[in-house]
MARMARKE-91303 format. One record per residue (C-alpha): residue number from 1; z, y, x. Coordinates in Angstrom, 2 decimals. Example, Ala and Ser with C-alpha at 12.3 -4.5 7.8 and 13.67 -1.06 7.14 Angstrom:
# MARMARKE-91303
n->1, up->7.80, north->-4.50, east->12.30
n->2, up->7.14, north->-1.06, east->13.67
This chain:
# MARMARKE-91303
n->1, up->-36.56, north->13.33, east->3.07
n->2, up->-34.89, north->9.87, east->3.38
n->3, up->-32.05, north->11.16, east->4.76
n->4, up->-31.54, north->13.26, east->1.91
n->5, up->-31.95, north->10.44, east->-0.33
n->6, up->-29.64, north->8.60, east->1.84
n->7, up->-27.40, north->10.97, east->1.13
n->8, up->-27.23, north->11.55, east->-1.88
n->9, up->-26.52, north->7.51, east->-2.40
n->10, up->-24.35, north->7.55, east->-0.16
n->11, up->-22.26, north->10.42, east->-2.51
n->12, up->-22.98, north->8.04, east->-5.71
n->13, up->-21.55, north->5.04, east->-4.60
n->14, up->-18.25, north->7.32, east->-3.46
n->15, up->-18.16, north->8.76, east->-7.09
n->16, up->-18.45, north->4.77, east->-9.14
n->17, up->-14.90, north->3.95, east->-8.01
n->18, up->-13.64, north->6.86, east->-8.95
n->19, up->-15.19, north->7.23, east->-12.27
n->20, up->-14.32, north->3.38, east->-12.87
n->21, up->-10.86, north->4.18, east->-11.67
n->22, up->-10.24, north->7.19, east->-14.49
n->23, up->-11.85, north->5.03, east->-16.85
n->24, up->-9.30, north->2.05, east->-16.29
n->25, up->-6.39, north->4.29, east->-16.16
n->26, up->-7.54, north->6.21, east->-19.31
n->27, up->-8.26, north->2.59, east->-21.24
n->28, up->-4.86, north->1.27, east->-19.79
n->29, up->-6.03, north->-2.08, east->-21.64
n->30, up->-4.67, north->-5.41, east->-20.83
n->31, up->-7.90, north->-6.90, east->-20.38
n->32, up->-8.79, north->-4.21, east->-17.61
n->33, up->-5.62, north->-4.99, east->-15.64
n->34, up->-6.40, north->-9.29, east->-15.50
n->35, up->-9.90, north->-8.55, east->-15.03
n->36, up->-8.67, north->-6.62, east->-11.81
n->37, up->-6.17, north->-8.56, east->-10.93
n->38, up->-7.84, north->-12.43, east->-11.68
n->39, up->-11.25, north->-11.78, east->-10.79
n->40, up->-10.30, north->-11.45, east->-7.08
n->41, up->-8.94, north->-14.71, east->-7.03
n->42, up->-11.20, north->-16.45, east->-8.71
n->43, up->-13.83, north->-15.09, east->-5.92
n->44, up->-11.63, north->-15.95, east->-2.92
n->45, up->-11.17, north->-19.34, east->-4.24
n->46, up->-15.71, north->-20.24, east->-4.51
n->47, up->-15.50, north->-18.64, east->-0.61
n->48, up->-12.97, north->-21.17, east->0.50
n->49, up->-14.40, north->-23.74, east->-1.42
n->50, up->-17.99, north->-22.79, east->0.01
n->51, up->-16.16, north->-22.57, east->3.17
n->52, up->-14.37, north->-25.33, east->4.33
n->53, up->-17.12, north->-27.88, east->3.47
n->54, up->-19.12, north->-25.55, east->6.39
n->55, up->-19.17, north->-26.77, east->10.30
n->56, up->-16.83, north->-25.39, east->11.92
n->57, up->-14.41, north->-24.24, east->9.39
n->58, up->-11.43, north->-26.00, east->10.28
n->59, up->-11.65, north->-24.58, east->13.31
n->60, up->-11.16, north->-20.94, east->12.38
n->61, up->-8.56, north->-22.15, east->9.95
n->62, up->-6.15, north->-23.49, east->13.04
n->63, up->-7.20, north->-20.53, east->15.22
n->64, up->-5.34, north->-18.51, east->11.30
n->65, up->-2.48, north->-20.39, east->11.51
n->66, up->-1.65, north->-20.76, east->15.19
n->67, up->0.74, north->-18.91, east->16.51
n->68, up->0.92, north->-16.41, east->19.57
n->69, up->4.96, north->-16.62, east->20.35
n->70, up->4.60, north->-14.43, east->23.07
n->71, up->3.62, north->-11.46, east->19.82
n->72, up->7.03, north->-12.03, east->18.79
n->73, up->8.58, north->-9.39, east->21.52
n->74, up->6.67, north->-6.91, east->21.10
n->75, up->7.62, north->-4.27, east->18.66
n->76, up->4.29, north->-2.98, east->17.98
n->77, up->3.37, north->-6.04, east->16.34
n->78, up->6.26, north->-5.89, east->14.37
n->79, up->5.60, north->-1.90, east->12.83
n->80, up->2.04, north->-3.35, east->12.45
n->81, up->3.50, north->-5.67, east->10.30
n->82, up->6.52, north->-3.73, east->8.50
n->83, up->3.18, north->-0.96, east->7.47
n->84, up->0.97, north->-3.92, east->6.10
n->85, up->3.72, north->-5.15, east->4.34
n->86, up->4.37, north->-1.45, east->2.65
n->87, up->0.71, north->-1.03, east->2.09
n->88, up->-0.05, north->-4.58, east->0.89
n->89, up->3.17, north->-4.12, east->-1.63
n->90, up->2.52, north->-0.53, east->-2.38
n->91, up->6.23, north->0.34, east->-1.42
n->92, up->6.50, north->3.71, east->-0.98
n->93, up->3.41, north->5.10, east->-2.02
n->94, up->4.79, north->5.42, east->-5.71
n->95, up->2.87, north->3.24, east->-8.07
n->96, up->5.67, north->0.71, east->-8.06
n->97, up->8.22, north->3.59, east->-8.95
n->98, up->5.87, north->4.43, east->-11.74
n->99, up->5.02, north->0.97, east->-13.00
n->100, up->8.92, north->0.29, east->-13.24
n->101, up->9.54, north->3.45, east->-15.18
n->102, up->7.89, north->1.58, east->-18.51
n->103, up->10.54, north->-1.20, east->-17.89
n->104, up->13.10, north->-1.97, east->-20.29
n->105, up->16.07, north->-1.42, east->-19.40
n->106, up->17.36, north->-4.89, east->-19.07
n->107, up->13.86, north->-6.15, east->-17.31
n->108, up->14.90, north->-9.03, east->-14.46
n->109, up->13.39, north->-6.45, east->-11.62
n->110, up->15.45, north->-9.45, east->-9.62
n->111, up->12.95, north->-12.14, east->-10.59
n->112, up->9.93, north->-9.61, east->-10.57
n->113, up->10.74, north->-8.64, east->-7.05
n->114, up->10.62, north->-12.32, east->-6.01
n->115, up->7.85, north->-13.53, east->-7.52
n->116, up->5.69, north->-10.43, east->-6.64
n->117, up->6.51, north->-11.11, east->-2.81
n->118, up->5.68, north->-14.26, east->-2.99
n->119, up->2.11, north->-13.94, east->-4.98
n->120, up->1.74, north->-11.16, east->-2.27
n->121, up->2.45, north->-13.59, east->0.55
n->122, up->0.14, north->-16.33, east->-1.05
n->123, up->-2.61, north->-13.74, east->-1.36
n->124, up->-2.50, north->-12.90, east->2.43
n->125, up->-2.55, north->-16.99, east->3.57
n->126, up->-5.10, north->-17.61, east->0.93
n->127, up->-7.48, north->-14.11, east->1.83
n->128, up->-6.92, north->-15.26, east->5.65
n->129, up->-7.66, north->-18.94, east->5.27
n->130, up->-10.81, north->-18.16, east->3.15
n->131, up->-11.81, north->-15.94, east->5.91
n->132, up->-11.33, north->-17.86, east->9.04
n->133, up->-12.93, north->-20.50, east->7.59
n->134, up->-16.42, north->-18.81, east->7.39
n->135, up->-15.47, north->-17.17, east->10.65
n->136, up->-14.93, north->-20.35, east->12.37
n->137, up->-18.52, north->-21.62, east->10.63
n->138, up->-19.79, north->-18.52, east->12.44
n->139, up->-18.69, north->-19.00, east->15.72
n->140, up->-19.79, north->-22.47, east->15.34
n->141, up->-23.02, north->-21.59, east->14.79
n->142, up->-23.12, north->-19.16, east->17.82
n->143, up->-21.36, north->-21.37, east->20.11
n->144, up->-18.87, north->-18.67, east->21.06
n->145, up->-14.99, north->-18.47, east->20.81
n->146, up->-13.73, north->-17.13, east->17.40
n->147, up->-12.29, north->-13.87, east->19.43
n->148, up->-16.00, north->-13.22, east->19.82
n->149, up->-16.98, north->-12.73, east->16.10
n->150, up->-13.50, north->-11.34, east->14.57
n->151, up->-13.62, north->-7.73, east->14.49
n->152, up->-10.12, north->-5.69, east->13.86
n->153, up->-10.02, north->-3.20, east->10.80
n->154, up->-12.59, north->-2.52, east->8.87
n->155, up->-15.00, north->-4.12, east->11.05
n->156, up->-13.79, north->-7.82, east->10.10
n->157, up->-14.83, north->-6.94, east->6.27
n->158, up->-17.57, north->-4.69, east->6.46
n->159, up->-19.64, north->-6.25, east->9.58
n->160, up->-18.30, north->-9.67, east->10.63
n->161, up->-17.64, north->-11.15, east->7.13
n->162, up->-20.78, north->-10.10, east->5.57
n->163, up->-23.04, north->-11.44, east->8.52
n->164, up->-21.52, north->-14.86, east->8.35
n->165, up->-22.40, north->-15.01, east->4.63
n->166, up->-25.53, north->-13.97, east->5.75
n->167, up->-26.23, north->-17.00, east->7.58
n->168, up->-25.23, north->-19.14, east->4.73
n->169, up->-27.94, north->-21.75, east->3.96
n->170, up->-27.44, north->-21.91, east->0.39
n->171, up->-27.38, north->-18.80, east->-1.72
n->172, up->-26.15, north->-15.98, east->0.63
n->173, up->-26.82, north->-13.26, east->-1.58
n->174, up->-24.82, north->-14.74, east->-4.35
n->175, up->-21.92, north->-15.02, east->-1.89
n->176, up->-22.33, north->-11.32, east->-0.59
n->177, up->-22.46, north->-9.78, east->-4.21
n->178, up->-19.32, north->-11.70, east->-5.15
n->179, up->-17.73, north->-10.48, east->-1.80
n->180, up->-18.54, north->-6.83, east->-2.20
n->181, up->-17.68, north->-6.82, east->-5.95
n->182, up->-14.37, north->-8.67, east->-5.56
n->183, up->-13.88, north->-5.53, east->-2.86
n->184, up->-15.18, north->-2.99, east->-5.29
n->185, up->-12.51, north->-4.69, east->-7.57
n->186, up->-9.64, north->-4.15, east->-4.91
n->187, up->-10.69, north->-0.70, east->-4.33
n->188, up->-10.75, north->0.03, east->-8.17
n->189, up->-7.71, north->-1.59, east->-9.07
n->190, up->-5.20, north->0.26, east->-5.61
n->191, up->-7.19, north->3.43, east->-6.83
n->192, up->-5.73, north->3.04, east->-10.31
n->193, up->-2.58, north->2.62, east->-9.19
n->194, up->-2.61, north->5.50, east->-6.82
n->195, up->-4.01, north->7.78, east->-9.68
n->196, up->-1.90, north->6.15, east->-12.22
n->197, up->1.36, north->7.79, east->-10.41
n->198, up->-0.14, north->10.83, east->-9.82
n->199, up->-1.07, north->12.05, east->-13.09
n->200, up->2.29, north->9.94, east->-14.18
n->201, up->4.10, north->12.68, east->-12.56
n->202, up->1.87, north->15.39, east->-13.64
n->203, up->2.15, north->14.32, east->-16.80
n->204, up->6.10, north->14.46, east->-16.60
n->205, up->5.70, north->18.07, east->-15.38
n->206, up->3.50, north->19.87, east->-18.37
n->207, up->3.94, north->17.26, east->-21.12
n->208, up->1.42, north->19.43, east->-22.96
n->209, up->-1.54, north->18.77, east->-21.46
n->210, up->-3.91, north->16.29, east->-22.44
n->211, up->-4.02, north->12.54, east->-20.58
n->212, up->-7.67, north->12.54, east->-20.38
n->213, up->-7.50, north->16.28, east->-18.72
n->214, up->-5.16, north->15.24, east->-16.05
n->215, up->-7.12, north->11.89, east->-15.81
n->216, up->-10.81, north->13.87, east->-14.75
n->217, up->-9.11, north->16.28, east->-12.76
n->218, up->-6.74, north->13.72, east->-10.83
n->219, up->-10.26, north->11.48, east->-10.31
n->220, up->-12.69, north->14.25, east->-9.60
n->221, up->-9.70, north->15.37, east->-6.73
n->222, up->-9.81, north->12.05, east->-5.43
n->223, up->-13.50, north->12.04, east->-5.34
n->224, up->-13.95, north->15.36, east->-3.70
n->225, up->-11.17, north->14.18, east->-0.95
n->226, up->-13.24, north->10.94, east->-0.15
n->227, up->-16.51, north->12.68, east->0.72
n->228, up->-15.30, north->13.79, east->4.01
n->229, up->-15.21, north->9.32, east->4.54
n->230, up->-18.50, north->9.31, east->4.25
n->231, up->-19.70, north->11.70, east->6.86
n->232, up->-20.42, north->10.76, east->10.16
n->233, up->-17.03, north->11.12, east->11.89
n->234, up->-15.45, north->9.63, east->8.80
n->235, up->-14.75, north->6.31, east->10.48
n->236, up->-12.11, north->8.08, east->12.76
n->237, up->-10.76, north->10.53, east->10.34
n->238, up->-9.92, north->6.98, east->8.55
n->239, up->-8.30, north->5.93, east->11.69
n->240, up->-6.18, north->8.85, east->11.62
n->241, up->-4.88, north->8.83, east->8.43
n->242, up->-4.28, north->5.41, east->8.35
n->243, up->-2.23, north->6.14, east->11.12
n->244, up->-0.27, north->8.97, east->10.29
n->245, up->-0.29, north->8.23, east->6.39
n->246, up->-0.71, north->4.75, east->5.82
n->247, up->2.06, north->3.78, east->8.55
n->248, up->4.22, north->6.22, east->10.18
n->249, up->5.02, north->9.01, east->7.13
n->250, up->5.35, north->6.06, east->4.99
n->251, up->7.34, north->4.28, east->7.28
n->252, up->9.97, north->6.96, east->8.08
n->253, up->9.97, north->8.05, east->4.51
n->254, up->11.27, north->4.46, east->3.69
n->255, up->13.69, north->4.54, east->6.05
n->256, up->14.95, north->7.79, east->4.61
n->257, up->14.79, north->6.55, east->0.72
n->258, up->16.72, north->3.35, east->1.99
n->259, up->20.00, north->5.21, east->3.73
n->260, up->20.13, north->7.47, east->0.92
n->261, up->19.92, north->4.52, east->-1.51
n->262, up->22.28, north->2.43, east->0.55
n->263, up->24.49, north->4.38, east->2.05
n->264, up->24.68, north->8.12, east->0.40
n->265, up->24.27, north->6.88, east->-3.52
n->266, up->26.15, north->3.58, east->-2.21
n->267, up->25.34, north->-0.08, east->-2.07
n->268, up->28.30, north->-0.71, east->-4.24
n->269, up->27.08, north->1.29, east->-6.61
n->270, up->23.74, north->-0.49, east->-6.58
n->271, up->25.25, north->-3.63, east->-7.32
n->272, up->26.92, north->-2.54, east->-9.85
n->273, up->24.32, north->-1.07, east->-11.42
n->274, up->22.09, north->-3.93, east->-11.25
n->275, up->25.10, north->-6.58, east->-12.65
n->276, up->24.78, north->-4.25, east->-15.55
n->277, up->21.07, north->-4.32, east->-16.13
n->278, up->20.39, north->-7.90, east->-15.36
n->279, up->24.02, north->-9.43, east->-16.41
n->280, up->24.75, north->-11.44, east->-13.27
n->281, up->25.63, north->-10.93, east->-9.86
n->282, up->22.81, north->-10.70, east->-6.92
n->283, up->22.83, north->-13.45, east->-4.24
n->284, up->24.85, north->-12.74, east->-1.37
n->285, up->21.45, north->-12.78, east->1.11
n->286, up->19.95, north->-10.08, east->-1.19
n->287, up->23.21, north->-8.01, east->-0.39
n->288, up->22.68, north->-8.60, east->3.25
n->289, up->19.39, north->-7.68, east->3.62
n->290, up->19.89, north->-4.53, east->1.64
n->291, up->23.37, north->-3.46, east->3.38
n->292, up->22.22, north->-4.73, east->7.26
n->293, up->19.33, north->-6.64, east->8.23
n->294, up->16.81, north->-4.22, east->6.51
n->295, up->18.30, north->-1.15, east->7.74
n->296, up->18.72, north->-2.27, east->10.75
n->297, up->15.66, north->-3.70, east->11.37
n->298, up->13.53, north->-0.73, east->10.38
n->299, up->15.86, north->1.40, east->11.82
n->300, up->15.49, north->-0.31, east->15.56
n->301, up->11.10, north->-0.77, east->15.12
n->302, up->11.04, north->3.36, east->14.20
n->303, up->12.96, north->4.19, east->17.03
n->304, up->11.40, north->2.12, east->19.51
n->305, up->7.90, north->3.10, east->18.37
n->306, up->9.03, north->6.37, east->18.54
n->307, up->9.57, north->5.58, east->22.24
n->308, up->6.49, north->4.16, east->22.99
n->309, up->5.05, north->6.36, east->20.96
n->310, up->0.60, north->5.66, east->21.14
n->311, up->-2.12, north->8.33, east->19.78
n->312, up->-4.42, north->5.83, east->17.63
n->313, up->-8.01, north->5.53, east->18.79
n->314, up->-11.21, north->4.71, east->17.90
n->315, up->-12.84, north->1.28, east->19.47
n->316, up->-10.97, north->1.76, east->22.07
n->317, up->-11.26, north->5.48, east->22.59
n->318, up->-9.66, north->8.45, east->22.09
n->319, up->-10.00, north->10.59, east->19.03
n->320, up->-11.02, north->14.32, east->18.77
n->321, up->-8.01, north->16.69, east->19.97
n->322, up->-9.02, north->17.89, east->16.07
n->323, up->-7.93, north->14.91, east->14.45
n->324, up->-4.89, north->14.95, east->16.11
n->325, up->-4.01, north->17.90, east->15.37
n->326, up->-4.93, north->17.04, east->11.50
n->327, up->-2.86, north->14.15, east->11.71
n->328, up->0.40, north->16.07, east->12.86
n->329, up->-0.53, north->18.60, east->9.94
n->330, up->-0.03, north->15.80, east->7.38
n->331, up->2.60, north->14.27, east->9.11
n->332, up->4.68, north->18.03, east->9.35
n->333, up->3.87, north->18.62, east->5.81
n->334, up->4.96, north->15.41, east->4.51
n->335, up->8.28, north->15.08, east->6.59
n->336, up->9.09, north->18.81, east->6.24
n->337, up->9.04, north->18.46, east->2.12
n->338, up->12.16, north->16.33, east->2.43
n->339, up->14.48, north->18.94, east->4.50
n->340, up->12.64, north->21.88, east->2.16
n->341, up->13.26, north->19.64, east->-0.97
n->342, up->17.34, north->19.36, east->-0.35
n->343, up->17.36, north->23.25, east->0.73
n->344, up->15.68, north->24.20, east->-2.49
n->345, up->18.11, north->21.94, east->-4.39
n->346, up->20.97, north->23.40, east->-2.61
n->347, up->20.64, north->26.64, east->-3.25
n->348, up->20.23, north->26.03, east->-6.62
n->349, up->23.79, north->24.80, east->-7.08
n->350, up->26.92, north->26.21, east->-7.96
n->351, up->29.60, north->26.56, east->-5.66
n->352, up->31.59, north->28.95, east->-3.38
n->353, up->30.89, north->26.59, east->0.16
n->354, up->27.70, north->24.81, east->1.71
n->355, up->30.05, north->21.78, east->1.26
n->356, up->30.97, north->22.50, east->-2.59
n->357, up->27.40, north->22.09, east->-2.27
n->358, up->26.71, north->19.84, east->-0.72
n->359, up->28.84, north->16.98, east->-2.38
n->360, up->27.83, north->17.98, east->-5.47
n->361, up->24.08, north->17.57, east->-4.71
n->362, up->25.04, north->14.19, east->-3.41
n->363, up->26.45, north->12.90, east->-7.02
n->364, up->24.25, north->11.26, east->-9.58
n->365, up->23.49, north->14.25, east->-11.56
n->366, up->23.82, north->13.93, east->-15.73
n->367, up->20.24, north->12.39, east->-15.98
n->368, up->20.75, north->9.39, east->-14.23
n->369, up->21.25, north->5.80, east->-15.64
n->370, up->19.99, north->4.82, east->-19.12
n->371, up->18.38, north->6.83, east->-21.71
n->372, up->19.63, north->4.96, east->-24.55
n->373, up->22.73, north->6.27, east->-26.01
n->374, up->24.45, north->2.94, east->-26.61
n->375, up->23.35, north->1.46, east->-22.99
n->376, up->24.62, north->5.24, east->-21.33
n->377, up->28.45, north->4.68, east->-22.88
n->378, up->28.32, north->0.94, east->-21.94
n->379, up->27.22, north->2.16, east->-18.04
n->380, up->29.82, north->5.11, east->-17.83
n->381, up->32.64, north->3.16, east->-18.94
């Protein structure tokens, strides 16, 4: 009987971000999007406050910021880092594609871009510091070396953050609501995002259905998917699509969407473009990175991972052969849309060769550039 109840919680909680998710998305209100993006902060900033006046806090802060060197050379750390990066920005998974479409068309995406990376960057220090610091207050208390309480993934949030606010002299259940709700606020606000670009694009598709239609069905999909999280092997099928989903499809989709930005529509063309929407020239480091070093750089960490290429496991275990075999499922089905994608777009051009083809599927078709008339003739002269 109390498993059923169990249960049966365990479903409702699952379904509250999700219902709070279409309900933000439907709103689209201003004072939904601080909320979710202020409130966070404001909680991060009581924990460090709460936790650097703890025992032991400094500690854990200097264990943060002290670097292993010897990390440097090896390029796992690096793809570790490249796939945080795309997760923690969102690049690639399509909400920033989305958000950008309601730009004007003169919008300084140049000074965006900046200060977005650096708030992200801040974030990270600030989430770490504010962690450590309690973690460092909880090894102090068990007289143990920080390695000994920090748990990797989900563990450092779910088990080893919430037991050193347990231990908190002063108010610990104060602490652990704001925690949980400032995650419940995360969740809420990625899961927006996510859903936002979904039913964006379904929208775009059949223009005559209803928002609030393709908001319950887009949220009551999501909902549906996430059950299988919450069963008892749902900790590794996380594992595995983090894996194949959250790093490597994304990862060598990236690298795909940057050659064919770069070097098929042309990085000349791209600053061009961009001197006409913003009405001055990119720095010459911004060129770089775009032209070499990024290329280049996620170019060499795919190939080497691809290598020394490692099945993901599970506390230090291997998976079931089953969610392997999932995971190379999604992975085939996500990588094989792009060759199917330019096959079906091929064959739906004129021409008398594959290369006729070819180069003309390779052009900016009449679509692209600005919608507004006056901007378009500006742009094609």
């Amino acid at each position: 009987m109390l498993d059923h109840i169990e249960a049966v919680i365990i479903y409702i909680k699952r379904l509250l971000p999700w219902v709070w998710s279409g309900r933000c998305v439907n709103l689209v209100s201003l004072q939904v999007a601080y909320f979710t993006a202020l409130f966070p902060y404001v909680v991060l900033f009581t924990l460090l406050v709460r936790g650097v006046t703890l025992p032991g806090a400094i500690d854990g802060m200097l264990y943060f910021i002290t670097p292993k060197w010897e990390k440097l050379l090896d390029p796992n750390v690096w793809f570790a880092a490249v796939s945080q990066s795309f997760f923690s920005l969102s690049v690639g998974f399509g909400p920033i594609i989305t958000f950008s479409s309601y730009n004007s068309f003169s919008q300084n995406i140049y000074r965006d871009a900046w200060i977005i990376s650096f708030t992200d960057t801040f974030t990270s220090l600030l989430a770490g510091f504010t962690i450590f610091a309690i973690l460092g207050n909880l090894s102090y208390e068990f007289d143990t070396n920080i390695e000994d309480v920090v748990r990797g993934g989900v563990g450092l949030a779910f088990v080893s953050y919430p037991d050193a606010l347990a231990k908190f002299d002063w108010a610990p259940q104060l602490f652990a609501v704001l925690f949980f709700l400032m995650l419940f606020t995360l969740g809420v606000g990625s899961a927006a995002g996510l859903a936002g670009c979904v039913m964006g694009v379904i929208s775009d598709i059949f223009p005559s259905i209803k928002k609030v239609h393709i908001t319950l069905v887009v949220s009551v999909a999501g909902f549906l998917c996430g059950l299988v999280y919450v069963t008892q092997g749902g900790q590794q099928i996380l594992e595995m699509v983090d894996f194949f989903g959250g790093s490597f499809i994304i990862f060598f989709l990236e690298v795909l969407s940057l050659m064919g930005l770069v070097y098929v529509y042309g990085y000349k063309n791209i600053f061009r473009d961009l001197r006409f929407m913003l009405g001055f020239e990119v720095d010459v480091f911004t060129k770089a990175c775009w032209v070499v070093i990024t290329p280049l750089t996620l170019l060499t960490i795919f190939v080497y991972n691809m290598v020394v290429f490692e099945l993901p496991t599970y506390n230090g275990e291997a998976l079931p052969q089953i969610a392997y075999t999932c995971g190379w499922i999604l992975t085939s089905v996500a990588v094989g849309l792009v060759p199917l994608c330019f096959l079906h777009s091929l064959y739906h051009t004129s021409g008398d060769t594959v290369v006729q083809r070819l180069r003309d599927r390779i052009q900016p078709n009449q679509n692209w550039g600005t919608r507004e008339t006056a901007d378009k003739i500006r742009w094609e002269s």
